[in-house]
HTML snippet that shows the backbone in 3Dmol.js (N, CA, C, O; Angstrom):
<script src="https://3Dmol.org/build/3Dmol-min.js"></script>
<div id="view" style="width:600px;height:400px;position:relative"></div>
<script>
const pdb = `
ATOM      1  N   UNK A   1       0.842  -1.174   0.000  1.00  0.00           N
ATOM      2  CA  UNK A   1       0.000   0.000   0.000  1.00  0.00           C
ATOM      3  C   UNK A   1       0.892   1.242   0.000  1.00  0.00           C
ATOM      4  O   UNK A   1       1.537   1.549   1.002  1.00  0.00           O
ATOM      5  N   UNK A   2       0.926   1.994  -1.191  1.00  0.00           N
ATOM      6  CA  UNK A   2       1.872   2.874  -1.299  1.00  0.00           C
ATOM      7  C   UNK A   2       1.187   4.264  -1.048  1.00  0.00           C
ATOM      8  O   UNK A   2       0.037   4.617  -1.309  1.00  0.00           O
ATOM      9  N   UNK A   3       2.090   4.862  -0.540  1.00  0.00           N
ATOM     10  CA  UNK A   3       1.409   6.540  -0.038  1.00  0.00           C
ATOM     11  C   UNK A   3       1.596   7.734  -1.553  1.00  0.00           C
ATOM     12  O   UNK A   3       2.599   8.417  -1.763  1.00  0.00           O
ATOM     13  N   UNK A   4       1.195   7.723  -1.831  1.00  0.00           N
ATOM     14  CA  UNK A   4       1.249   8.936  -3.096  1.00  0.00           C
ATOM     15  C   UNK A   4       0.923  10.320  -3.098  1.00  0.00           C
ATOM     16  O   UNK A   4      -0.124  10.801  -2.664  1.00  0.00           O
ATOM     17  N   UNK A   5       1.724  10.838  -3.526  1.00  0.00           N
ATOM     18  CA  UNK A   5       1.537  12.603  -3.113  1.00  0.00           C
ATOM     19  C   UNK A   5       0.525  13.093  -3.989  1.00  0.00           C
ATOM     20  O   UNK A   5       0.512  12.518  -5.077  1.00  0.00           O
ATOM     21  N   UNK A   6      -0.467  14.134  -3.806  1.00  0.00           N
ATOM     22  CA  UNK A   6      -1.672  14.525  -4.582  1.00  0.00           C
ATOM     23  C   UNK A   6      -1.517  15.891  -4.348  1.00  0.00           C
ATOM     24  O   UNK A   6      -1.155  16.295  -3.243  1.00  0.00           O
ATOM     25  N   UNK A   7      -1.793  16.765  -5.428  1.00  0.00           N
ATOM     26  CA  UNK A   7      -1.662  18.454  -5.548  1.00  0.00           C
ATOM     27  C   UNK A   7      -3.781  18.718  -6.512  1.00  0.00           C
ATOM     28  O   UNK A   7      -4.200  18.516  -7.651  1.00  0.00           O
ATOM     29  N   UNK A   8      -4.294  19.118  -5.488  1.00  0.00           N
ATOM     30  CA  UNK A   8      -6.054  19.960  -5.106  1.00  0.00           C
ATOM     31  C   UNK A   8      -5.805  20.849  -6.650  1.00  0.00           C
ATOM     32  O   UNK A   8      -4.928  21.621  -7.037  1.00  0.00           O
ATOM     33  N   UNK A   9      -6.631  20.482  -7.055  1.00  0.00           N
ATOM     34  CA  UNK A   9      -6.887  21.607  -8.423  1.00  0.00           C
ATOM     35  C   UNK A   9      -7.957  22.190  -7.700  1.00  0.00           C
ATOM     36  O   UNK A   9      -8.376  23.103  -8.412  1.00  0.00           O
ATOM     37  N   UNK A  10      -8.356  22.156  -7.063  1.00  0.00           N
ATOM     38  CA  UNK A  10      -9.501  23.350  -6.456  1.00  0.00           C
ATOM     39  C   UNK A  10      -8.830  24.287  -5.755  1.00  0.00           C
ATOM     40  O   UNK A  10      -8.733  25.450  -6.145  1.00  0.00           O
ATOM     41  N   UNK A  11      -8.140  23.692  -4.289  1.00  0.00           N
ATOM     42  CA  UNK A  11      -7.547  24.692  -3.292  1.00  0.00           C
ATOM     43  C   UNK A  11      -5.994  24.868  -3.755  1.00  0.00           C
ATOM     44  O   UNK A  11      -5.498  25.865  -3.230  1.00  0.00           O
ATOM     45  N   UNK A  12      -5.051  24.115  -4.653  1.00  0.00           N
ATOM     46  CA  UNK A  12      -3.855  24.322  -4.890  1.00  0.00           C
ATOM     47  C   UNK A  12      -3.172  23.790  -3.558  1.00  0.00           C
ATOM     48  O   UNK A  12      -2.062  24.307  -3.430  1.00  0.00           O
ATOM     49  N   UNK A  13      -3.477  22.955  -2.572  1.00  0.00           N
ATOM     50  CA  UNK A  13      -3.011  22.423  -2.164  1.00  0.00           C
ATOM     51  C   UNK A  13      -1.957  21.261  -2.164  1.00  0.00           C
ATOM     52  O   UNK A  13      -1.995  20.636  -3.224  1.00  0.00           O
ATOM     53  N   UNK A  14      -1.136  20.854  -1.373  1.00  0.00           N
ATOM     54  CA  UNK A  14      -0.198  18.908  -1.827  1.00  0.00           C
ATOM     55  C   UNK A  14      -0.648  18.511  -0.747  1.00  0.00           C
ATOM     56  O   UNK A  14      -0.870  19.340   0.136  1.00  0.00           O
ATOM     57  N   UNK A  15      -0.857  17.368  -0.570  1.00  0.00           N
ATOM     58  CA  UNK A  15      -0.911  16.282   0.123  1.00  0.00           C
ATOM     59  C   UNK A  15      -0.689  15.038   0.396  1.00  0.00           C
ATOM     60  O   UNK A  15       0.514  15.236   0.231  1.00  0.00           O
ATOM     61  N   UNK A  16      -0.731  13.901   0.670  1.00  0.00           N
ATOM     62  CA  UNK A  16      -0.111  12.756   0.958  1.00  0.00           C
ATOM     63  C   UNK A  16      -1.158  11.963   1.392  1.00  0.00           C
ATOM     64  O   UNK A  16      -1.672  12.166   2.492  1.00  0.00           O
ATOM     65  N   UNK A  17      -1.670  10.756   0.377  1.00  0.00           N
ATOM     66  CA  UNK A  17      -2.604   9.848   1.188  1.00  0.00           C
ATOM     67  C   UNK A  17      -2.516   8.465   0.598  1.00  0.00           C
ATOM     68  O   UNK A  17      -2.871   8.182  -0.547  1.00  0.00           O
ATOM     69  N   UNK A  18      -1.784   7.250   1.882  1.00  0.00           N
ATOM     70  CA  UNK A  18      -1.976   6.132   1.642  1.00  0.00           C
ATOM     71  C   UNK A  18      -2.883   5.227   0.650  1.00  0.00           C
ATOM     72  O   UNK A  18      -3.792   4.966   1.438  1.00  0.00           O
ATOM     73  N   UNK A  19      -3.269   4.525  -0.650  1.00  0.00           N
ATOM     74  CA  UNK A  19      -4.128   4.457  -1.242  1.00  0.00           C
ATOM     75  C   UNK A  19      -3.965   2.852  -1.334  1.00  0.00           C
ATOM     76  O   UNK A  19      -2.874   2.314  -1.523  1.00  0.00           O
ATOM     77  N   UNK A  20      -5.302   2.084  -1.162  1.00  0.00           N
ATOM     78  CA  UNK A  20      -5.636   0.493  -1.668  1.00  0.00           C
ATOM     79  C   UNK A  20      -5.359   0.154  -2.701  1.00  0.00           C
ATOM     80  O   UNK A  20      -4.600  -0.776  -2.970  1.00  0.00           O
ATOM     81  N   UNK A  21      -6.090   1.049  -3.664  1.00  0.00           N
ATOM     82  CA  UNK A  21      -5.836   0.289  -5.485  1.00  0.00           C
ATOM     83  C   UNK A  21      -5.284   1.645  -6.282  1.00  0.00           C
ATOM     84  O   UNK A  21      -5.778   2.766  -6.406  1.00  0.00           O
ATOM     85  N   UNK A  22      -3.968   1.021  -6.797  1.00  0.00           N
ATOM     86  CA  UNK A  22      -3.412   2.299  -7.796  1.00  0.00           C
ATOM     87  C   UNK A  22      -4.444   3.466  -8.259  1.00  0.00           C
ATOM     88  O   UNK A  22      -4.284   4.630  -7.890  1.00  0.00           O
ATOM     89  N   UNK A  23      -5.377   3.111  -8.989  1.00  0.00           N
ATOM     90  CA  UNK A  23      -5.864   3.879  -9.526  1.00  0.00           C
ATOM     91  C   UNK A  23      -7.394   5.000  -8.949  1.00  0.00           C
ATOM     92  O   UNK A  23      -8.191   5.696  -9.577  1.00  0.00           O
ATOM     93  N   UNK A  24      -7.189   4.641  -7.288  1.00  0.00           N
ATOM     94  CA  UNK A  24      -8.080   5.120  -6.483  1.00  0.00           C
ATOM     95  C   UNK A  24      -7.242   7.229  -6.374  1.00  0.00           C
ATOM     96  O   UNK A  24      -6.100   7.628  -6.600  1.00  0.00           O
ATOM     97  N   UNK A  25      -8.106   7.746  -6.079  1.00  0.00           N
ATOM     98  CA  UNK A  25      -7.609   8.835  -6.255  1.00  0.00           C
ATOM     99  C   UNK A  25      -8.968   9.808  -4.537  1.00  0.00           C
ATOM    100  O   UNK A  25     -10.117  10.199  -4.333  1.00  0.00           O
ATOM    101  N   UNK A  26      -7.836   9.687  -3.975  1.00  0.00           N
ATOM    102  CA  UNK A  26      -8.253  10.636  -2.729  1.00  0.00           C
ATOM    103  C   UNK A  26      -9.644  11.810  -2.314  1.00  0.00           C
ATOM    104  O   UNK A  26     -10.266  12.138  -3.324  1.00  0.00           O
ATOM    105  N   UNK A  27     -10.056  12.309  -1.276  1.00  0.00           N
ATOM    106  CA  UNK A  27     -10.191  13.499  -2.040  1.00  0.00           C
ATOM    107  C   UNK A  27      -9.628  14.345  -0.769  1.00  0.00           C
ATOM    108  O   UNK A  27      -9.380  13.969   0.377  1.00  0.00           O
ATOM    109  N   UNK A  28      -9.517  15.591  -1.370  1.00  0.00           N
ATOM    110  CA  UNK A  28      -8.562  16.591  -0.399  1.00  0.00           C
ATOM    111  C   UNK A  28      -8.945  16.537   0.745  1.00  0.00           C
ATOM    112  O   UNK A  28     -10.155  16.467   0.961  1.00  0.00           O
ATOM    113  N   UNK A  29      -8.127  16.551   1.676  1.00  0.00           N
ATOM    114  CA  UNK A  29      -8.403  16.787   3.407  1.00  0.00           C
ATOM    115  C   UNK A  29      -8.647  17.841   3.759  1.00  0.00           C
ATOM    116  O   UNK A  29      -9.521  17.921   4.623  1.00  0.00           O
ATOM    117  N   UNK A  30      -7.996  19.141   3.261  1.00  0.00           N
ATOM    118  CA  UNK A  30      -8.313  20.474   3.408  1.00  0.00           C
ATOM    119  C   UNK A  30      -9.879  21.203   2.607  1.00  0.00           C
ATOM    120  O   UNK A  30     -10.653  21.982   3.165  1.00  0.00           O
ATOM    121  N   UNK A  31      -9.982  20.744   1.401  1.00  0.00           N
ATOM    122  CA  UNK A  31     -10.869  21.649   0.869  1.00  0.00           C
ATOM    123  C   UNK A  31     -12.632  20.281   0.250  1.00  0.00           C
ATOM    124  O   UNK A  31     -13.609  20.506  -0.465  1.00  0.00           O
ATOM    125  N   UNK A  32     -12.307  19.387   0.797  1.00  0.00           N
ATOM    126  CA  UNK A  32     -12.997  18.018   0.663  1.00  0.00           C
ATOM    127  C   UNK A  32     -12.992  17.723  -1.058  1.00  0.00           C
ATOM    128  O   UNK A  32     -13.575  16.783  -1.600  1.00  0.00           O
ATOM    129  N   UNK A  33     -12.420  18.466  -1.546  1.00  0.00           N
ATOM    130  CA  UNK A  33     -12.890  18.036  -3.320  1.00  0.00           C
ATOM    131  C   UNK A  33     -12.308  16.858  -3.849  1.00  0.00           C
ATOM    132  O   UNK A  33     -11.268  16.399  -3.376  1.00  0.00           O
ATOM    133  N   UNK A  34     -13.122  16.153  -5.135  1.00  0.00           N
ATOM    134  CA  UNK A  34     -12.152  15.179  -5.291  1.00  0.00           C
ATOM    135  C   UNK A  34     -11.772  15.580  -6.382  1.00  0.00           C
ATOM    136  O   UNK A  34     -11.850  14.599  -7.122  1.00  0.00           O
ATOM    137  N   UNK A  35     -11.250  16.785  -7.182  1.00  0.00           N
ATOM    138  CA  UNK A  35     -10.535  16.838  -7.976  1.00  0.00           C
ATOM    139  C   UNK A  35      -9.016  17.122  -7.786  1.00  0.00           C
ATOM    140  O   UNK A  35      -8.566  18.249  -7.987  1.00  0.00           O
ATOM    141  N   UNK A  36      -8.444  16.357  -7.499  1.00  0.00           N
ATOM    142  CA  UNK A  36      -7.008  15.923  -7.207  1.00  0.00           C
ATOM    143  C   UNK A  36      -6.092  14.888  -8.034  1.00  0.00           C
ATOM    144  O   UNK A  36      -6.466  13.754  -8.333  1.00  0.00           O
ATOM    145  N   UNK A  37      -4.705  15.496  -8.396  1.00  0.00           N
ATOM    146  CA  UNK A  37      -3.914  15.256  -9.136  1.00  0.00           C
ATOM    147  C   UNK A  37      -2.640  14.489  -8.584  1.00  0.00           C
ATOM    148  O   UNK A  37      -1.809  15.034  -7.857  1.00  0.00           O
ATOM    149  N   UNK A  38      -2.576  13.280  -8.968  1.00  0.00           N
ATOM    150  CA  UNK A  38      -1.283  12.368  -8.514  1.00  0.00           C
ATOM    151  C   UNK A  38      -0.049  13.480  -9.077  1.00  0.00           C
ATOM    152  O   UNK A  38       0.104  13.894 -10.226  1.00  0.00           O
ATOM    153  N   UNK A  39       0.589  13.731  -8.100  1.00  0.00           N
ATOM    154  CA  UNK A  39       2.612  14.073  -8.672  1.00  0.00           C
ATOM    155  C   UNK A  39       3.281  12.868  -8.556  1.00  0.00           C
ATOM    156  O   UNK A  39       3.265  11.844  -7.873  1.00  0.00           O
ATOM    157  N   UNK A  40       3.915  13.408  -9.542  1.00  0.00           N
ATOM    158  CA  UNK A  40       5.525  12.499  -9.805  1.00  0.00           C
ATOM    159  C   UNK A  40       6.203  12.581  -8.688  1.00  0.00           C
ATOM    160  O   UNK A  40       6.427  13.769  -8.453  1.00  0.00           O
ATOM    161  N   UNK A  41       6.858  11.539  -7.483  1.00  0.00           N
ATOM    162  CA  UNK A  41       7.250  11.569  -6.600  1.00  0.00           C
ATOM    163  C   UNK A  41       9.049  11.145  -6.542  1.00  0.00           C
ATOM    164  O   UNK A  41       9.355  10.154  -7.205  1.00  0.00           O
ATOM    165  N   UNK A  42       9.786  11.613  -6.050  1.00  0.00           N
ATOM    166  CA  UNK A  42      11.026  10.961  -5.518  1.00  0.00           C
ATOM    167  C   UNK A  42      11.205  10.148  -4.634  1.00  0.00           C
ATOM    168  O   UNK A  42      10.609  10.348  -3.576  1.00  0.00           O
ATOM    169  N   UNK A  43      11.959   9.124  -4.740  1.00  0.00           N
ATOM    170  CA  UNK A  43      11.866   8.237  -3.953  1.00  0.00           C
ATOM    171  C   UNK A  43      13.230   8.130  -3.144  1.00  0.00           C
ATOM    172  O   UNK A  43      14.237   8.603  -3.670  1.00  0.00           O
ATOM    173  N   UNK A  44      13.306   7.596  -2.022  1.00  0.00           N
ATOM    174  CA  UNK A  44      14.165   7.510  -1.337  1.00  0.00           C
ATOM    175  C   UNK A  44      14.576   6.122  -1.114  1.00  0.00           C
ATOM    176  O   UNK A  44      14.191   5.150  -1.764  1.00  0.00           O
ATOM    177  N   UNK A  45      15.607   6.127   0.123  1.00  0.00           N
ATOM    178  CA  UNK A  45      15.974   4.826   0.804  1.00  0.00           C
ATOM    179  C   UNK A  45      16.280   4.631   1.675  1.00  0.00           C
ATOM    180  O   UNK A  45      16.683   5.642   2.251  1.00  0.00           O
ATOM    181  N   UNK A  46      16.346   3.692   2.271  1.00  0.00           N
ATOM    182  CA  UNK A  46      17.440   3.636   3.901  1.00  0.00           C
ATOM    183  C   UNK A  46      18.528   2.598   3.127  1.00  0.00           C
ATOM    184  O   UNK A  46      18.242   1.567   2.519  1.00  0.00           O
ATOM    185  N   UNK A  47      20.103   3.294   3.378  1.00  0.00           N
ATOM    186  CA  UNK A  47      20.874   2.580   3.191  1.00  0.00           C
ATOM    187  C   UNK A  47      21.854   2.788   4.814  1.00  0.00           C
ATOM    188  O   UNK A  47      22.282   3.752   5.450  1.00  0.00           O
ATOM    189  N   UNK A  48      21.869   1.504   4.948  1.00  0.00           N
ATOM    190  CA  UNK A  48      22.670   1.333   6.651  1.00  0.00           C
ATOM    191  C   UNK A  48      23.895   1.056   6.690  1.00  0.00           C
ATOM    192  O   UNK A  48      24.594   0.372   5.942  1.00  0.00           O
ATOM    193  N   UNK A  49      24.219   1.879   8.017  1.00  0.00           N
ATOM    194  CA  UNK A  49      25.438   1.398   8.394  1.00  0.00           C
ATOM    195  C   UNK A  49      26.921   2.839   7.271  1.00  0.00           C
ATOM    196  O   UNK A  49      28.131   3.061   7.241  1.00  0.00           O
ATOM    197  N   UNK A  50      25.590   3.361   6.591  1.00  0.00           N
ATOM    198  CA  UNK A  50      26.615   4.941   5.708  1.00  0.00           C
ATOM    199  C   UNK A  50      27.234   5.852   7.022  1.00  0.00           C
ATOM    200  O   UNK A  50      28.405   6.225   6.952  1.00  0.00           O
ATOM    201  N   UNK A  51      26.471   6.171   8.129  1.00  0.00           N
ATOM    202  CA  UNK A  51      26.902   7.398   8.557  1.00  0.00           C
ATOM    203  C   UNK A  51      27.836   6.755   9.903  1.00  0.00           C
ATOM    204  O   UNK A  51      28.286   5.636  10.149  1.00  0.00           O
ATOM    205  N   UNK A  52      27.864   8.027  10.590  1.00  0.00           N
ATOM    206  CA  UNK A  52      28.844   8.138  11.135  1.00  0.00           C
ATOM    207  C   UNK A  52      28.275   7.099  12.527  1.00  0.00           C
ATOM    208  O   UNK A  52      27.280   7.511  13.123  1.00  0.00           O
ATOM    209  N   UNK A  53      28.791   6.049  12.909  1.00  0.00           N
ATOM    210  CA  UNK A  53      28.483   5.386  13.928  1.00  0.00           C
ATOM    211  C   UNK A  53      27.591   4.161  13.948  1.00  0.00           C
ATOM    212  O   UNK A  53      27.132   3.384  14.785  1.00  0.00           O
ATOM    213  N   UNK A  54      27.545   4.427  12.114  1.00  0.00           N
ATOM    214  CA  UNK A  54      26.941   2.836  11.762  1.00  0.00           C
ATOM    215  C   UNK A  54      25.565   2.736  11.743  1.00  0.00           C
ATOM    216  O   UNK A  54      24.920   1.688  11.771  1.00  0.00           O
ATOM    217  N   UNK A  55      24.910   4.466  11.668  1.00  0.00           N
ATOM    218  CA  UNK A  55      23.473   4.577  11.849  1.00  0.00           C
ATOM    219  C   UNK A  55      22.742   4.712  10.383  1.00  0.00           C
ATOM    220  O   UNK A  55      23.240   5.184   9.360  1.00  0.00           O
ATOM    221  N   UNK A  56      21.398   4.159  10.565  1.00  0.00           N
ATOM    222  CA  UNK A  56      21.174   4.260   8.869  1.00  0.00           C
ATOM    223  C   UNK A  56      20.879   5.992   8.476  1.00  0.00           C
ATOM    224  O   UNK A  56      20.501   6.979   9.108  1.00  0.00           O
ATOM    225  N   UNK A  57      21.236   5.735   7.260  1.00  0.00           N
ATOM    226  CA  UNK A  57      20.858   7.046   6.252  1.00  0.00           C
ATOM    227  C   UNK A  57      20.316   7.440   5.502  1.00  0.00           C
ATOM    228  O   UNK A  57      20.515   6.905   4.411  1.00  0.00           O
ATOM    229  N   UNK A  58      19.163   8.743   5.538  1.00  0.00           N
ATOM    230  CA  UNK A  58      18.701   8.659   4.208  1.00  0.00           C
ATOM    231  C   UNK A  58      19.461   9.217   2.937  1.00  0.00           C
ATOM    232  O   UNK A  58      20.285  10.124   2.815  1.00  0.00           O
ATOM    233  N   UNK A  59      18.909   8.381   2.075  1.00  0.00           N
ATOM    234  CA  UNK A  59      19.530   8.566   0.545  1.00  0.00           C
ATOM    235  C   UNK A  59      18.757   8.923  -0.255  1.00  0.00           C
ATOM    236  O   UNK A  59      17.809   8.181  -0.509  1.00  0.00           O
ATOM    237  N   UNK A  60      18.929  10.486  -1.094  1.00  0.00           N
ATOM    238  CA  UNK A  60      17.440  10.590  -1.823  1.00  0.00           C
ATOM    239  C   UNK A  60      18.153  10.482  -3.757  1.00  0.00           C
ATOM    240  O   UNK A  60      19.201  10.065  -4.250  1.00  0.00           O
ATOM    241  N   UNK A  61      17.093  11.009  -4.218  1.00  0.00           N
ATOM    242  CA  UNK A  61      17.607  10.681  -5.404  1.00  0.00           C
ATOM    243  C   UNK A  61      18.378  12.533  -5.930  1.00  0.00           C
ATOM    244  O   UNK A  61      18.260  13.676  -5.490  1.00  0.00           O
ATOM    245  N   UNK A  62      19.235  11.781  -7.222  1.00  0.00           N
ATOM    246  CA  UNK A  62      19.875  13.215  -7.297  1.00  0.00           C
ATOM    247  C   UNK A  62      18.948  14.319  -7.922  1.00  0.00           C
ATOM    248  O   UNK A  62      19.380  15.467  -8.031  1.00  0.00           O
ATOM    249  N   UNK A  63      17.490  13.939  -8.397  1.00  0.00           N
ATOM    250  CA  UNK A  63      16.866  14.957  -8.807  1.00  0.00           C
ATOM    251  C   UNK A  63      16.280  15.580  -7.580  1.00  0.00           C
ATOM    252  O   UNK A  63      15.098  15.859  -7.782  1.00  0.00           O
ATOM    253  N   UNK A  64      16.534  15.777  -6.835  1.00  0.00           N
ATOM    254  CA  UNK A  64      15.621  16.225  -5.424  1.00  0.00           C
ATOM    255  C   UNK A  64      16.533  17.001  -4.732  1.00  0.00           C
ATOM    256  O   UNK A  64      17.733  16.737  -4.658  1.00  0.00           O
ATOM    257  N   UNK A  65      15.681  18.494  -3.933  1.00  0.00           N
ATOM    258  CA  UNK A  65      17.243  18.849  -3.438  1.00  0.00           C
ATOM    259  C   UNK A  65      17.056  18.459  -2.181  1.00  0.00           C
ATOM    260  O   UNK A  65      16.090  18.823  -1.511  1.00  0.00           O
ATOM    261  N   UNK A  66      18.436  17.295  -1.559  1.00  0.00           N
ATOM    262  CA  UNK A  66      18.844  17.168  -0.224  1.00  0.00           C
ATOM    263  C   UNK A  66      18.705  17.932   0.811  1.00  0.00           C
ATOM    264  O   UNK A  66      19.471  18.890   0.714  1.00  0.00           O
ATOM    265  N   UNK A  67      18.029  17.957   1.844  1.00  0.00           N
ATOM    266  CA  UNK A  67      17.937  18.381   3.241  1.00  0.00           C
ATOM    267  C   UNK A  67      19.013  17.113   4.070  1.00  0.00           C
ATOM    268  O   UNK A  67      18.862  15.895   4.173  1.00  0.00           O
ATOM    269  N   UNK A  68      19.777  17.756   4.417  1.00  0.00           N
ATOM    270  CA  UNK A  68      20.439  17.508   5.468  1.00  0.00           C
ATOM    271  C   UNK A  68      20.280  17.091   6.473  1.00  0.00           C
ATOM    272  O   UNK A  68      20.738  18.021   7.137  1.00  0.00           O
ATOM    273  N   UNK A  69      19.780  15.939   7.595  1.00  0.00           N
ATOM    274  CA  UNK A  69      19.364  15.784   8.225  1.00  0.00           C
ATOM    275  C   UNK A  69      17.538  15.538   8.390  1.00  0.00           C
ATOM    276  O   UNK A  69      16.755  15.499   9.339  1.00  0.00           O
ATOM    277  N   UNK A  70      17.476  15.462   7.506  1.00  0.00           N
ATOM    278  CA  UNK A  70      15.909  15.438   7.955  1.00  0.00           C
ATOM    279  C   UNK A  70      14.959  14.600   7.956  1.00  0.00           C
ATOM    280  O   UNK A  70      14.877  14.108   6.831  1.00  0.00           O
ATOM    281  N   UNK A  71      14.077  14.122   8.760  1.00  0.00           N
ATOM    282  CA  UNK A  71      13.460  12.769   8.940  1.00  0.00           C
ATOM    283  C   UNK A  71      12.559  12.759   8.523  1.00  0.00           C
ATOM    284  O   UNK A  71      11.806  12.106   9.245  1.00  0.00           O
ATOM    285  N   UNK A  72      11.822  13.317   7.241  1.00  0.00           N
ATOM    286  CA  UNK A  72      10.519  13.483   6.666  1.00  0.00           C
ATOM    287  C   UNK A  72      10.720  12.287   5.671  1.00  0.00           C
ATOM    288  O   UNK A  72      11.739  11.968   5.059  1.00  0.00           O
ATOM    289  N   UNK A  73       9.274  11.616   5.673  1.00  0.00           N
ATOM    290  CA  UNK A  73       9.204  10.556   4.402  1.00  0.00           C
ATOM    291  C   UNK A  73       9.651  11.045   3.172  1.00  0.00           C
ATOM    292  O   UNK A  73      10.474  10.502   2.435  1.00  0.00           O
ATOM    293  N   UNK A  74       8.972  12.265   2.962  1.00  0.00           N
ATOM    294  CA  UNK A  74       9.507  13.226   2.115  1.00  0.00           C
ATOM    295  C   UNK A  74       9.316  14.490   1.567  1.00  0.00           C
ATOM    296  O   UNK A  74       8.302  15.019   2.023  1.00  0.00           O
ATOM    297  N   UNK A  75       9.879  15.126   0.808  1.00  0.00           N
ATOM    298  CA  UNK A  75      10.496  16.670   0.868  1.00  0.00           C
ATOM    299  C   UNK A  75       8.468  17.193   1.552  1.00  0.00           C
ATOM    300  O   UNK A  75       8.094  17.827   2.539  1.00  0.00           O
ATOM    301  N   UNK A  76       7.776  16.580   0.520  1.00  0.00           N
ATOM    302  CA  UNK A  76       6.381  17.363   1.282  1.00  0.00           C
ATOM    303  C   UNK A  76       6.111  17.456   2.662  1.00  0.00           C
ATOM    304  O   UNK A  76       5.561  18.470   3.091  1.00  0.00           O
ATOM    305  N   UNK A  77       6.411  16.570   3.383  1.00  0.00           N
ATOM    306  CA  UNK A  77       6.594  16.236   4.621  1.00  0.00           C
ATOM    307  C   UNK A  77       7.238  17.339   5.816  1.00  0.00           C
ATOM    308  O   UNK A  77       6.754  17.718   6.882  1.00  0.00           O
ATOM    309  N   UNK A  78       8.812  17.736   4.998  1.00  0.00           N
ATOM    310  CA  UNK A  78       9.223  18.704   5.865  1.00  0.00           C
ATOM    311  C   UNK A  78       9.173  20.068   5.290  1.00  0.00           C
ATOM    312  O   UNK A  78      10.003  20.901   5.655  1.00  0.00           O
ATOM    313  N   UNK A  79       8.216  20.372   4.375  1.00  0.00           N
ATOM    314  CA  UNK A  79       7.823  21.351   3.418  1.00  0.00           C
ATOM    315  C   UNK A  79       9.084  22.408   3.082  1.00  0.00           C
ATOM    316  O   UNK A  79       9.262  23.531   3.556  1.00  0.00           O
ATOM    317  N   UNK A  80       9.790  21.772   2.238  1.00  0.00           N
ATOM    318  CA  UNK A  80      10.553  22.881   1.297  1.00  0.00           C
ATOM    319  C   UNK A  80      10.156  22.751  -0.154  1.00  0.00           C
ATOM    320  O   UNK A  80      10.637  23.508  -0.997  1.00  0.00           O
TER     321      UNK A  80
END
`;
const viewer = $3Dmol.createViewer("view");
viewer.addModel(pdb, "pdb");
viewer.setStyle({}, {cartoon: {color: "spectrum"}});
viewer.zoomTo();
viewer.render();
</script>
């Protein structure tokens, strides 16, 4: 069950909502509409044992810009 990011053609909102069947499509949490648009997402990883003390790390992809430290599933998450 994969979480997929969704951007509100009504309110211009993003959001993030866990979905059952690929082709199920949300409707906004903020503005209730269901006209909402899947984004193209980046994906990440945990690769272990990279940093300093043998702790895992996240690894994002090179199209995305890196935050440093940050524990968000992703970039929407810690909103930059």
């Amino acid at each position: 069950m994969p979480i997929y990011e969704y951007h509100c053609q009504s309110c211009s909102r993003k959001f993030e909502s866990l979905v059952m069947k690929r082709d199920e499509t949300p409707g906004c949490p903020y503005c209730n509409s269901e006209n909402a648009q899947r984004l193209m997402s980046a994906c990440g990883f945990v690769s272990k044992g990279t940093g300093t003390g043998g702790e895992p790390t996240v690894t994002r992809s090179a199209a995305t810009s890196g935050c440093s430290g940050c524990s968000a599933s992703s970039c929407a998450g810690c909103g930059v």
